[in-house]
KOLVO-372713 format. One record per residue: residue in three letters; x, y, z of N, C-alpha, C in turn. Coordinates in steps of 0.02 Angstrom, whole numbers, plus 50000, padded with zeros to 5 digits. Each point is the difference from the previous one (the first is absolute). Layout:
BEGIN
alaXYZXYZXYZ/...
# end
This chain:
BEGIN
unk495974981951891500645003550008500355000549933/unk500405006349990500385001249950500744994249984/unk500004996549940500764996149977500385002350015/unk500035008549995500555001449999500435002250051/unk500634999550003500425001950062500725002149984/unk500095006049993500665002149954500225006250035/unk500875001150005500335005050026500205005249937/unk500055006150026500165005249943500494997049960/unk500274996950003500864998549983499644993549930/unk499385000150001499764994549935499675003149939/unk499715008550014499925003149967500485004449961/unk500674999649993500515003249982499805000049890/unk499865005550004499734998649908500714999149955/unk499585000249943500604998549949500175008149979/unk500615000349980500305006249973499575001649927/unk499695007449997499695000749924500284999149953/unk500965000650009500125000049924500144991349982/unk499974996950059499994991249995499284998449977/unk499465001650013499425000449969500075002149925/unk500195004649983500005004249935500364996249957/unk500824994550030500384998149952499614993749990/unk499644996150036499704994549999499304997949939/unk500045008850007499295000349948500265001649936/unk500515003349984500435000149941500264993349979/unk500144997350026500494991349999499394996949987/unk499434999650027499224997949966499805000249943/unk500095009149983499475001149936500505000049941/unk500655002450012500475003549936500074991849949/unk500334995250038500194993249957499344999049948/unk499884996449960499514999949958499555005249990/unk500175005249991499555006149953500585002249939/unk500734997950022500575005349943500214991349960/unk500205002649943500414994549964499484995349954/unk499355000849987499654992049978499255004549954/unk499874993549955499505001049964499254999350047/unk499565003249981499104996950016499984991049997/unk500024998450049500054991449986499424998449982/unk499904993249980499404996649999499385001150032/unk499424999849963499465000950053499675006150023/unk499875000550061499815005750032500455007249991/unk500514999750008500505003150001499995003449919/unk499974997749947500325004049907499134998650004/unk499354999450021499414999649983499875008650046/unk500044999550059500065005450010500325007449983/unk500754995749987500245008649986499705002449905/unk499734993249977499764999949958499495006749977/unk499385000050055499605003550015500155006150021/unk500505000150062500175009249991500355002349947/unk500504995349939500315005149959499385001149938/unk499684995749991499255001749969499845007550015/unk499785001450082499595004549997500465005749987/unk500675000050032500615004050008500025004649912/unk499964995349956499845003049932499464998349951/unk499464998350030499444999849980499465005849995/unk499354999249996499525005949996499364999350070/unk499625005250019499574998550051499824993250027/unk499904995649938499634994649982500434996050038/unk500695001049990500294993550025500195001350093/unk499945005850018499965000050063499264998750057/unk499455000849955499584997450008499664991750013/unk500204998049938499984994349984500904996450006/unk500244993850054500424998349985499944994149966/unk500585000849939500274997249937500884998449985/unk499914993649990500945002449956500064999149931/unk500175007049969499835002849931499464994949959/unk499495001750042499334998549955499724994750034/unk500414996050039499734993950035499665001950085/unk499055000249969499805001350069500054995150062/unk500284999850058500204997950055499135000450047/unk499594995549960499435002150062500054997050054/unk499645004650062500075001950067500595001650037/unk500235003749966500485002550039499885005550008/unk500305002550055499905008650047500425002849967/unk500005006749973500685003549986500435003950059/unk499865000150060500335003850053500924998349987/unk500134993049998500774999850013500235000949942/unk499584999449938500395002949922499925006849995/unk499635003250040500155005249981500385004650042/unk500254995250052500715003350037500484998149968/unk500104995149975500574998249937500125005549952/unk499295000849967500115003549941500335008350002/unk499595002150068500415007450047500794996749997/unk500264996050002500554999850047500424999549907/unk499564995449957500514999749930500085006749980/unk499455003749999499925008249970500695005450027/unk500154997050067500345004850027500794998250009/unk500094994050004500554995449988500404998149955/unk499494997549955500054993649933500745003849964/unk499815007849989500635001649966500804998550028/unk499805000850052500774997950051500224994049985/unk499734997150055499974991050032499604994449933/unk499625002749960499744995649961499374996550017/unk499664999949968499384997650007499594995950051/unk500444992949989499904997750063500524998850075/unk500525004050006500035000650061499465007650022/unk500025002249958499505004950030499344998950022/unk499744997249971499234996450019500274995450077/unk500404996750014500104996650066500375005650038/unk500015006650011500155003150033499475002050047/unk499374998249974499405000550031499754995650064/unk500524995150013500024994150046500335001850031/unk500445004350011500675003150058499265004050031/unk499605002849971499265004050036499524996550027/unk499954993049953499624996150032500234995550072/unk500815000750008500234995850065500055005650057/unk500085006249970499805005850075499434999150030/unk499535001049960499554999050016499574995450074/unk500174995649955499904992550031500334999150074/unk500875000749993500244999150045499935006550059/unk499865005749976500065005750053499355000550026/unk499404996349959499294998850043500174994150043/unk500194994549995500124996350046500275001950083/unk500765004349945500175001950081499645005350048/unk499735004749954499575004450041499364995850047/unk499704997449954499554994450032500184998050069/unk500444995650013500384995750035500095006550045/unk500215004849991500455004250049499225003750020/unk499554999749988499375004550043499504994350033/unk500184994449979499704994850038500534999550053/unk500574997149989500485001050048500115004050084/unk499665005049980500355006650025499204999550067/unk499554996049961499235000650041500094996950075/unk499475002450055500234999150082500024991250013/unk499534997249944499854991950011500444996849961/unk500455001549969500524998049956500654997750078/unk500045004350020500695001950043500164992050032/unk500655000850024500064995450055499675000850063/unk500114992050032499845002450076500605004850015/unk499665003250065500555006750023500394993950068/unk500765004749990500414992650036500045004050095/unk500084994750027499775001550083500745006749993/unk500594999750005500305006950015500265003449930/unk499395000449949499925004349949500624998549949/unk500255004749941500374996549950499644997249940/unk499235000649998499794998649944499935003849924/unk499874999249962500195001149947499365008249998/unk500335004149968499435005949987499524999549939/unk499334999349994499655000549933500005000849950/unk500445008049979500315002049943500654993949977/unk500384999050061500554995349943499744993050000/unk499734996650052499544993149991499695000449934/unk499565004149972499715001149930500515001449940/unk500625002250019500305002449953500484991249981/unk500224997550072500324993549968499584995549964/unk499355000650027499534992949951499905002249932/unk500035006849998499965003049933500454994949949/unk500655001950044500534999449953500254990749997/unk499754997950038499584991049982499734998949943/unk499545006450018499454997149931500335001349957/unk500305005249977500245003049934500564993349977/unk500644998550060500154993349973499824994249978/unk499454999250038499524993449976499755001949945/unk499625005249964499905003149940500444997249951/unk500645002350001500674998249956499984992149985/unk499984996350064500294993950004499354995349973/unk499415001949974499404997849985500374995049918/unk500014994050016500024997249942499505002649928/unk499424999650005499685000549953499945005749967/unk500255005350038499965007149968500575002449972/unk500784998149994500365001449987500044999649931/unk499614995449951500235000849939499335006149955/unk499404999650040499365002049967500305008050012/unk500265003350063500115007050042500585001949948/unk500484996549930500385002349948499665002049940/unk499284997649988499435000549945499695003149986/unk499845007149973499455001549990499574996749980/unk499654998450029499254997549993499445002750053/unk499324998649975499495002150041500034996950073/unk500454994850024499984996150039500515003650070/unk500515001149958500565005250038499695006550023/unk499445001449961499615007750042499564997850049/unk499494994749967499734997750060500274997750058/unk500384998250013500434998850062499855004250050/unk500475005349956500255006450041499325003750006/unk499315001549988499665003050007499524994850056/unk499934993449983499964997550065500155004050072/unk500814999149998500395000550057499685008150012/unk499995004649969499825008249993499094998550042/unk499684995949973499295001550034500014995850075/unk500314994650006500324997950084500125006350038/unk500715003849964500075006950040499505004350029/unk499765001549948499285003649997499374998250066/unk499884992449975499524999450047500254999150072/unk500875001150017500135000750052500145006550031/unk499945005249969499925005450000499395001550021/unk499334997649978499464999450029499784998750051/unk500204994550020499994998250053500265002650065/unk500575002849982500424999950047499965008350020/unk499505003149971499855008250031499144998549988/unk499715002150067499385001550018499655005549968/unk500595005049979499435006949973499484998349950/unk499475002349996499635001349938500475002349942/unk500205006450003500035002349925500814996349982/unk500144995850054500664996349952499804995349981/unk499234995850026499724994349973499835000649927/unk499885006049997499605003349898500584999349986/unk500595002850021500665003049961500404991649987/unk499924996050040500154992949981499734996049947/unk499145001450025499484995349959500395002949930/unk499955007749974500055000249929500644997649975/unk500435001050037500734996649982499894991749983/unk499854996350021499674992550020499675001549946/unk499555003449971499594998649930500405002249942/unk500535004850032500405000949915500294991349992/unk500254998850054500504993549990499754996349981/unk499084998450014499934994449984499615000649919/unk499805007549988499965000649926500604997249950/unk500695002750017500614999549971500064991650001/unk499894995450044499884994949987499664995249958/unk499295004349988499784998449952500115000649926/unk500445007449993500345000449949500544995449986/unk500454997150052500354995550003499844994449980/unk499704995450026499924995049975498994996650019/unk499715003849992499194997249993499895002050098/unk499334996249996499585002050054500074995850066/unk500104992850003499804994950039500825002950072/unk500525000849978500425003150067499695008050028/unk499845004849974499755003250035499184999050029/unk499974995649969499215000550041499974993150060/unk500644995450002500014997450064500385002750046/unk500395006149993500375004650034499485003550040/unk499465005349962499445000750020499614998250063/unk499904991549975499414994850033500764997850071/unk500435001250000500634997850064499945005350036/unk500025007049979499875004050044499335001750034/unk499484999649967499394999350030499714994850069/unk500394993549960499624995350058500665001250038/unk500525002749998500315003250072499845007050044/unk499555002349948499725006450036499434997650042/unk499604993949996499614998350032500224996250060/unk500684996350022500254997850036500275005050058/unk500165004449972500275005750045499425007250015/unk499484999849965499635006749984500165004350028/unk500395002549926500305005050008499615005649977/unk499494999149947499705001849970500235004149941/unk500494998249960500275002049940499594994949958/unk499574997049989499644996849951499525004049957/unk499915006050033499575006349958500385004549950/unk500805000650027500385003149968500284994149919/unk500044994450040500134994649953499535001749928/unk499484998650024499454998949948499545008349969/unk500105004850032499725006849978500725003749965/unk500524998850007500615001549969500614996749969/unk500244996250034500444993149982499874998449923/unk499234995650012499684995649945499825005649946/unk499675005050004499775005549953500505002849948/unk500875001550051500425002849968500224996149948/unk499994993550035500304993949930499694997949967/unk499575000550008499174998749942500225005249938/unk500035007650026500235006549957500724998349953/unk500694996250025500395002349982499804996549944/unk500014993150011499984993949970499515000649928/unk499335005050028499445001749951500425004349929/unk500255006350045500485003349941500224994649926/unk500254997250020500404996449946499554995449961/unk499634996350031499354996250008499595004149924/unk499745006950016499605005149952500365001549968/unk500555001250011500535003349936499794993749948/unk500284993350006500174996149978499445000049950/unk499464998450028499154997349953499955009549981/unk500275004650010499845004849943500304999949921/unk500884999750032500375000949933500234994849984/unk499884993950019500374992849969499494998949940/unk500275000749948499514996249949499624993350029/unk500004996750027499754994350031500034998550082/unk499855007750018500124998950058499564997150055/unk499104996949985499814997650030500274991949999/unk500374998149961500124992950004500625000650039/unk500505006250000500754999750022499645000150093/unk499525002350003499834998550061499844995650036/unk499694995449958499614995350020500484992649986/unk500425000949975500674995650015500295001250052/unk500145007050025500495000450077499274997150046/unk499345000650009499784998250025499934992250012/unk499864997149955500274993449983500484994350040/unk500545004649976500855001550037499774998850082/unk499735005050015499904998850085499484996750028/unk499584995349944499764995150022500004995850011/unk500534996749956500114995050002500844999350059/unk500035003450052500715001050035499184995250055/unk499505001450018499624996850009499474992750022/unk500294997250032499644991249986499784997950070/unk499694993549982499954996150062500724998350037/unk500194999350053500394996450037500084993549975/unk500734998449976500134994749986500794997150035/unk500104992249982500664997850033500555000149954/unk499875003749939500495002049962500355005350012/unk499615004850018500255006750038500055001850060/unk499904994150036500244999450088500814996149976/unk500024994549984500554998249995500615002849965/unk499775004349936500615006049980500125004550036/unk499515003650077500095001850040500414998450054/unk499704995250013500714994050036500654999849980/unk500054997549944500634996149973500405005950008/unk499795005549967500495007349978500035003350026/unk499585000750065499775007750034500714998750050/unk500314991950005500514999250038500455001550014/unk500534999949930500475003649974499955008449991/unk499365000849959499945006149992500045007450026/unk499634999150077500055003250047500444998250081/unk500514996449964500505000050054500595004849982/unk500105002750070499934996850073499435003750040/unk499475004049961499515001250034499694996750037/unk499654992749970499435000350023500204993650086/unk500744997849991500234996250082499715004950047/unk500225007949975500185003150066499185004150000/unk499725000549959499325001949987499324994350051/unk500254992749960499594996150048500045000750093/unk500765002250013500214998650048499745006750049/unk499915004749950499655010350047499414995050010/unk499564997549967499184997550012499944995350059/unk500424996350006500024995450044500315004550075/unk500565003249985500025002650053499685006550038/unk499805000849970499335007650006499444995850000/unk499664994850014499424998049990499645002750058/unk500015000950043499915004450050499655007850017/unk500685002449930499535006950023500045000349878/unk499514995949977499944997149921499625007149984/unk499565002450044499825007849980500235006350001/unk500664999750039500345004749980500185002949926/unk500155006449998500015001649929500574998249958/unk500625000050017500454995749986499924992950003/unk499894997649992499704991549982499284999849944/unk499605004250022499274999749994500005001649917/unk500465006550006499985005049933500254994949932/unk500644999450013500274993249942499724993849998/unk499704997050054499694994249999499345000349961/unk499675005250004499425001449956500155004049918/unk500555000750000499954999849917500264993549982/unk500514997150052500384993249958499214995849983/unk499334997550070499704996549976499575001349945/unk499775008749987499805000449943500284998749917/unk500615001550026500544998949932499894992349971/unk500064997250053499954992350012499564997149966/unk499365001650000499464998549996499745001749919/unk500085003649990500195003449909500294996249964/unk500664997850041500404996249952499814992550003/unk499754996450052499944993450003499284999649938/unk499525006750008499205001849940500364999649925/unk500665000250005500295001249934500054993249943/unk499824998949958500104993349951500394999749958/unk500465005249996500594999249983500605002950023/unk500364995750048500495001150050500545002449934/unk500465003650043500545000449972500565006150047/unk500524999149993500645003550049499625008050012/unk499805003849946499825006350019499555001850047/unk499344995550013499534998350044500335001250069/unk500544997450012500165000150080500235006950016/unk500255001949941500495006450014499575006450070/unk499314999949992499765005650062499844999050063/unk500184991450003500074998250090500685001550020/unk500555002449945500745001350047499875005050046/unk500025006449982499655006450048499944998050070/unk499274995050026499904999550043500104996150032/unk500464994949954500134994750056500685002050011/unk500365005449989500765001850025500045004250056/unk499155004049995500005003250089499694994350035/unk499534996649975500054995850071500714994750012/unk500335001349944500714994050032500405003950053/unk499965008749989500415004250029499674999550087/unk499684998149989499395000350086500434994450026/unk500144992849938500364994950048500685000250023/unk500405003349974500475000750020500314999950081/unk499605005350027500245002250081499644992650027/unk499854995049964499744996350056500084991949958/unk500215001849958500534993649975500574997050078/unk500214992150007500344998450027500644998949982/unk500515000250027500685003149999500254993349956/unk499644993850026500214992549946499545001649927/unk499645002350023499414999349901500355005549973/unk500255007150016500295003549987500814997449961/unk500274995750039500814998449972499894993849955/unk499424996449991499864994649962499715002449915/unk499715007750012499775002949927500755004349980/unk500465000650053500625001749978500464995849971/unk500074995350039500244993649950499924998049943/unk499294999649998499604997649916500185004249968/unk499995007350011500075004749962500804998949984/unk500225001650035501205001749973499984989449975/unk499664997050026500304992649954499554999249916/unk499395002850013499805000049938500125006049945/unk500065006350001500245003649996500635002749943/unk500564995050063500475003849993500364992349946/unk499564992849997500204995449955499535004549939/unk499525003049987499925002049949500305003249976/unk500335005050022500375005749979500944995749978/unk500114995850042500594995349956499794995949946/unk499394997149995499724997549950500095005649910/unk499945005550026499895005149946500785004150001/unk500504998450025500554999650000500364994849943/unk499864993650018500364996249994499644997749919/unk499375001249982499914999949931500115003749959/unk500185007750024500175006049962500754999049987/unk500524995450057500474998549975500214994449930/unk499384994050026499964996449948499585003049922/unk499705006349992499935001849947500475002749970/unk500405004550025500555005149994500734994049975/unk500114996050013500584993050012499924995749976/unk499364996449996499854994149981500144996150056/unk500154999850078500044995750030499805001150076/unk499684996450023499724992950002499545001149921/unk500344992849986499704999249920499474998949977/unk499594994750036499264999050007499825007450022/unk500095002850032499505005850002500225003449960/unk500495003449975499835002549924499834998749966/unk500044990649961499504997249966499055005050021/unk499994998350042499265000850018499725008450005/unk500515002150025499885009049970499805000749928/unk500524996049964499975002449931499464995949958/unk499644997250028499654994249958499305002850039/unk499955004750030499545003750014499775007649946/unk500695001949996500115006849948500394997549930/unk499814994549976500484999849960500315006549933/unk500674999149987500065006149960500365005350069/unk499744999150049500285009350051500574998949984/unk500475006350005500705001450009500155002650047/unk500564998350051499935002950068500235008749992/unk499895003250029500035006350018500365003950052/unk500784998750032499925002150047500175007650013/unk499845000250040499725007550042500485002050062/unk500545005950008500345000450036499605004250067/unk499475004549983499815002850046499514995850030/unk499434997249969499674994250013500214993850059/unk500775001549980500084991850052500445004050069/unk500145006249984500265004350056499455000250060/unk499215003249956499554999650039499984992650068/unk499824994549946499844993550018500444997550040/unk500705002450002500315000150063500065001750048/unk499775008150012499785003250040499504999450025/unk499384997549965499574997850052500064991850032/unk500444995149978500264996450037500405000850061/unk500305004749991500425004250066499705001050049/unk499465001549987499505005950046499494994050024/unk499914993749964499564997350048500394993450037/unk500645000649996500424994850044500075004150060/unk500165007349998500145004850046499175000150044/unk499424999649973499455000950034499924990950025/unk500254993049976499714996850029500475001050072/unk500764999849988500435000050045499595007450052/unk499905003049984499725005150050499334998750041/unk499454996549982499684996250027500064994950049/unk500384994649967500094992650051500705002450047/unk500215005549985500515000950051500045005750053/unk499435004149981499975006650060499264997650022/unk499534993549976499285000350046499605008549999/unk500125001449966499365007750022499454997450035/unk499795003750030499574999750045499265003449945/unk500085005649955499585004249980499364994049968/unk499455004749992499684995949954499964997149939/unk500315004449953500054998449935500374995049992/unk500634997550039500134994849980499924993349983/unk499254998650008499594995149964500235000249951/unk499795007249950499814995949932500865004149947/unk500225003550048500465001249968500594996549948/unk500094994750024500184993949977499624998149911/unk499494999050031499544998449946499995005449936/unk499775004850001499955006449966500785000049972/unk500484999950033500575001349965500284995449957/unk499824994050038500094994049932499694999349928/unk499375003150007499635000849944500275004549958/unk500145007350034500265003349941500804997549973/unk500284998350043500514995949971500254995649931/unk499364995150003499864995649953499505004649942/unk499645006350015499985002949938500325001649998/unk500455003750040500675003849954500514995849953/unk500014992550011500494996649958499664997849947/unk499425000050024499504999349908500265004549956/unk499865006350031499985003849962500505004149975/unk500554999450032500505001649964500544994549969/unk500044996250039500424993349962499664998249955/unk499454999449984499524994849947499255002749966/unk500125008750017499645003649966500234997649926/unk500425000649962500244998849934499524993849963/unk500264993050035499784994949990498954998650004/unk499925004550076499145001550000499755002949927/unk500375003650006499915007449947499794996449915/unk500384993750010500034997349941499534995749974/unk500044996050070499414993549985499185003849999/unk499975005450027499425003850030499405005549950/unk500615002549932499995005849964499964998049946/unk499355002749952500004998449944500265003949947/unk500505004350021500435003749945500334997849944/unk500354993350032500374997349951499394997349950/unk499414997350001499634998049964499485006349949/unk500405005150031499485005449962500435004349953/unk500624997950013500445004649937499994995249947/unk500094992450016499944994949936499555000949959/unk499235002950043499304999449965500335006949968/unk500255004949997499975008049976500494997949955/unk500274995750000500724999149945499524996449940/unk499454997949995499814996849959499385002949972/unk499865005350039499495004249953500075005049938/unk499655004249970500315005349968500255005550047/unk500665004349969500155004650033499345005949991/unk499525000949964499595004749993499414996650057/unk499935001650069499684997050034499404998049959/unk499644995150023499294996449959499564994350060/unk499295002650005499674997450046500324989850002/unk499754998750089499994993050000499384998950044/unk499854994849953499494997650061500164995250046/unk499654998250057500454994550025499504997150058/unk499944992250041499794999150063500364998250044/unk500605003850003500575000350059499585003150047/unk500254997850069499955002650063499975007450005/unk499675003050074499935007250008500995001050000/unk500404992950056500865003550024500395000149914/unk499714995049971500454997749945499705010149932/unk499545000650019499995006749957500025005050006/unk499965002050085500495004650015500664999749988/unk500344994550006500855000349973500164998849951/unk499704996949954500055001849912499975008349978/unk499475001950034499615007049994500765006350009/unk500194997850076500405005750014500714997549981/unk499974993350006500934998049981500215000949903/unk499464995649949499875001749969499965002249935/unk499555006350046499675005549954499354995249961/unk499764994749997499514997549956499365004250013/unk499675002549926499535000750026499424996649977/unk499544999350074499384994849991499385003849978/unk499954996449946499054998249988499485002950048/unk499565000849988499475003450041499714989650041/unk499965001450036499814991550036499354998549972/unk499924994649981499534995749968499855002349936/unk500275004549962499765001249929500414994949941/unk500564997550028500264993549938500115006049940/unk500365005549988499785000649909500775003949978/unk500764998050066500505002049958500374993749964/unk500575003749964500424992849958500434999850057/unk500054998650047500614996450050499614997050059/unk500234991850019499664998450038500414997350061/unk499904999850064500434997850055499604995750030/unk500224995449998499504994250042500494994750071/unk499555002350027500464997650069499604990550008/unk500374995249994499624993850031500554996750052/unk499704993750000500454995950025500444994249974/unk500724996450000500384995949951499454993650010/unk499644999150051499724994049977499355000649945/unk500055004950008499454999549941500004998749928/unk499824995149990500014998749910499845000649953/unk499415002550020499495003849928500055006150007/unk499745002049952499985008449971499235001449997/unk499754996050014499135001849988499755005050037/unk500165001550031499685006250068500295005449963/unk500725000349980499995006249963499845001349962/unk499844996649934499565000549946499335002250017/unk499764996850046499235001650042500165006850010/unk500325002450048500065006050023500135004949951/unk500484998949957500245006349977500044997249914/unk499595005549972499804998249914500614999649949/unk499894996849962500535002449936500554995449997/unk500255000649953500644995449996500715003450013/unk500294995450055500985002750022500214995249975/unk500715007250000500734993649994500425002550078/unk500254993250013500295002450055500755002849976/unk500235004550065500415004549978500674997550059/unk499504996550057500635000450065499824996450036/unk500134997650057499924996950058500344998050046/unk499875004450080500634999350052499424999850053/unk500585000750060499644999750062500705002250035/unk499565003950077500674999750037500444990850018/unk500525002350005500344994150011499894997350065/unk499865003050042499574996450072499444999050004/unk499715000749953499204996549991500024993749970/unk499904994950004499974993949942499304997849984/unk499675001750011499275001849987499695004149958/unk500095005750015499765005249968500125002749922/unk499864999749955500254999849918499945008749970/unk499995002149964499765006249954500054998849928/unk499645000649961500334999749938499475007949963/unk500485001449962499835007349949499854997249930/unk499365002149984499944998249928499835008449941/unk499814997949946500135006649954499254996849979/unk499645004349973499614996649967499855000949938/unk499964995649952500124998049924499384999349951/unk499535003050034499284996749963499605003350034/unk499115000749966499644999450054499454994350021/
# end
């Protein structure tokens, strides 16, 4: 028998333009106001402003000015680099390159809900029908779990800071979530010629994937839909493999042949991305079950309560396509990542997708106590974070409570506070708006479905929104190597003059574009300016002498002031 048992009056959806403001209040906070931070983030946009004013070569091959980045896909730099070309003059360089992530979260989130809403809408999805009728109609039953998922989407811990990034990681997501759609689209119409018209769609995506970020997610995407085509024989496993696999073989090849024609070295630039996706690769180990564990916890909540809880309560009818469909990419996803030997946060990012429609399945059959107990956790944990980030933004801004300004500032030492009249207008307003939504919750009981995770989802963007506008400044600071790249430009000649250097891919993109330095061709050692990135504990100089010929004088030496680790020093060189 079916879990479910629900009156029309539980399907009542959310308003589109409450959807629409929810996804604005999501994406807008951290894309305006801030430098390429650390890392992934100034390594990446690194690479699209490369290609953005570079030559064939560098869109081919990704590089930041001169520094080859092997195995990497160019698909999401070179949506960056479209987006600097057409932008950059406006908005500037790099907010323009992260304008490409407002594309990458449509994406993502409007495959989800479509997803959700055609699984939804299916005859084995429905409730039981109630003895004197009143049950919910198909079209809006599909349309409220939709709009579940899309909240649970939002409220996904782990994706909220990666879904502000361009990176290859932020496309893969969303192209994930795009081939879910897809293969539910498949499924979910019997014709032949919509099975071709799917399969090739399904092979662009999972080519574009490969351009994205290597081979091993689309090809267990692949191997999830297959051994579900054999569970259900449906017989789309011909279309899978005579079109699907062929098309992405093609797209993926394109770039593939380009590359080993016109790369001066392009059979090796290959055989590094190959490399690259071999080593994503390994035996099963308890290093990468337990980073699975430990993180997948946090990461994908509040998915995966209400996710475990569709499996358990659908165990029954576990082959239905709504259960069946997400359950068989999550265990393939799964299974990739646990093969993986080197865990790390981005790895999880393509089980969100499917474990947010199967959380949307738990919903109608969540209990009314487990239901008000993830509401609780949610407005008590929540809503102390969001005073937490109150009450230190006061103590940065004041100096008091004193210990915590101590401890702000001994984090950034050097920041100057900044304040911001429209900034904290915002941050009040969305304080407004989520006292008004908890009070509207614990005091009118809705009956609807979404009110699971509504709670949740809104707290999250909450607490980005006070990041990011109360303490964007202070992020902005500890995060950005600007301030460290005008010191390095203040100490060069004004007649630009090569440097060589073994700084990082983030640290030379933001020298590069903040600046203006320009670098050395990588590994040739043969200008007079040298940038050497180490660490303060280090005491000898022998590695650089090893590394790099000739005799310096040093000229400088800083670091950001929130690093206490990390050193730079610039030398001239005086000899050979």
């Amino acid at each position: 028998m079916k879990p479910v048992r629900l009156p029309a009056s539980a399907t009542s959806a959310l308003p589109r333009w409450g959807l629409w403001a929810l996804g604005l209040f999501y994406m807008l906070p951290g894309l305006i106001g801030r430098d390429p931070w650390k890392n992934e983030d100034a390594s990446s946009f690194g690479i699209a402003w490369t290609m953005a004013y570079g030559s064939s070569i560098d869109w081919l091959s990704p590089n930041i000015v001169g520094l080859p980045i092997s195995g990497e896909s160019p698909l999401t730099y070179w949506i960056g680099a479209i987006f600097i070309k057409l932008f950059g003059w406006l908005l500037g360089d790099p907010l323009a390159a992260r304008l490409s992530t407002v594309v990458f979260f449509l994406v993502g989130s409007l495959s989800v809900w479509y997803a959700t809403y055609l699984l939804g809408r299916r005859n084995e999805a429905q409730p039981l029908r109630l003895a004197f009728g009143g049950q919910p109609e198909p079209r809006d039953f599909g349309r409220t779990l939709a709009d579940g998922a899309f909240l649970i989407y939002l409220g996904c811990l782990g994706l909220i800071s990666h879904s502000h990034e361009a990176t290859n990681k932020s496309l893969q997501i969303s192209l994930v979530a795009f081939a879910i759609y897809i293969a539910v689209r498949m499924f979910d119409n019997p014709n032949a010629t919509h099975h071709i018209r799917s399969a090739a769609w399904l092979g662009l995506t999972l080519g574009l994937l490969v351009l994205a970020r290597g081979c091993t997610i689309p090809l267990s995407l692949l191997i999830g839909l297959l051994a579900l085509d054999c569970m259900r024989e449906k017989k789309i496993a011909r279309h899978l493999l005579l079109i699907s696999l062929p098309l992405a073989a093609v797209i993926a090849g394109i770039w593939l042949i380009a590359s080993n024609m016109l790369l001066p070295n392009g059979a090796n630039h290959i055989a590094a991305w190959g490399r690259f996706n071999l080593r994503q690769l390994g035996w099963p180990s308890w290093v990468a079950l337990s980073y699975y564990l430990k993180y997948g916890i946090w990461f994908a909540w509040p998915a995966w309560p209400f996710a475990s809880w569709a499996v358990y309560a659908w165990r029954q009818q576990r082959s239905t396509l709504h259960i069946a469909l997400p359950l068989a990419f999550f265990i393939s996803l799964t299974v990739v990542i646990l093969l993986n030997p080197h865990p790390e946060e981005g790895i999880l990012l393509p089980l969100v997708p499917a474990l947010v429609i199967l959380a949307a399945f738990g919903l109608p059959t969540m209990k009314r106590g487990a239901i008000n107990a993830v509401d609780w956790f949610s407005v008590m944990t929540l809503t102390a974070c969001a005073a937490f980030i109150w009450l230190a933004w006061i103590a940065k801004e004041s100096g008091w409570p004193v210990q915590i300004a101590k401890n702000v500032y001994k984090l950034a030492p050097g920041f100057k506070p900044e304040f911001n009249l429209i900034a904290l207008i915002i941050a009040l307003l969305g304080s407004v708006l989520w006292i008004l939504l908890v009070n509207w919750r614990l005091s009118r009981r809705p009956a609807v479905l979404w009110r699971a995770v509504v709670l949740s989802s809104g707290g999250v963007i909450l607490c980005w929104l006070l990041l990011t506008t109360l303490w964007m400044p202070w992020i902005n600071y500890s995060k950005s190597y600007a301030g460290v790249a005008a010191q390095i430009d203040e100490h060069l000649p004004t007649l630009k003059r090569c440097v060589d250097s073994n700084v990082g891919p983030s640290q030379r993109a933001s020298f590069a574009y903040f600046g203006g330095i320009l670098f050395g061709e990588f590994g040739q050692q043969h200008c007079d300016y040298l940038l050497y990135q180490d660490s303060v504990s280090v005491r000898s100089d022998d590695a650089l002498w090893r590394q790099f010929k000739g005799n310096w004088k040093l000229l400088w030496t800083g670091r950001r002031p929130s690093d206490r680790d990390e050193r730079f020093r610039l030398y001239q060189r005086v000899g050979n």
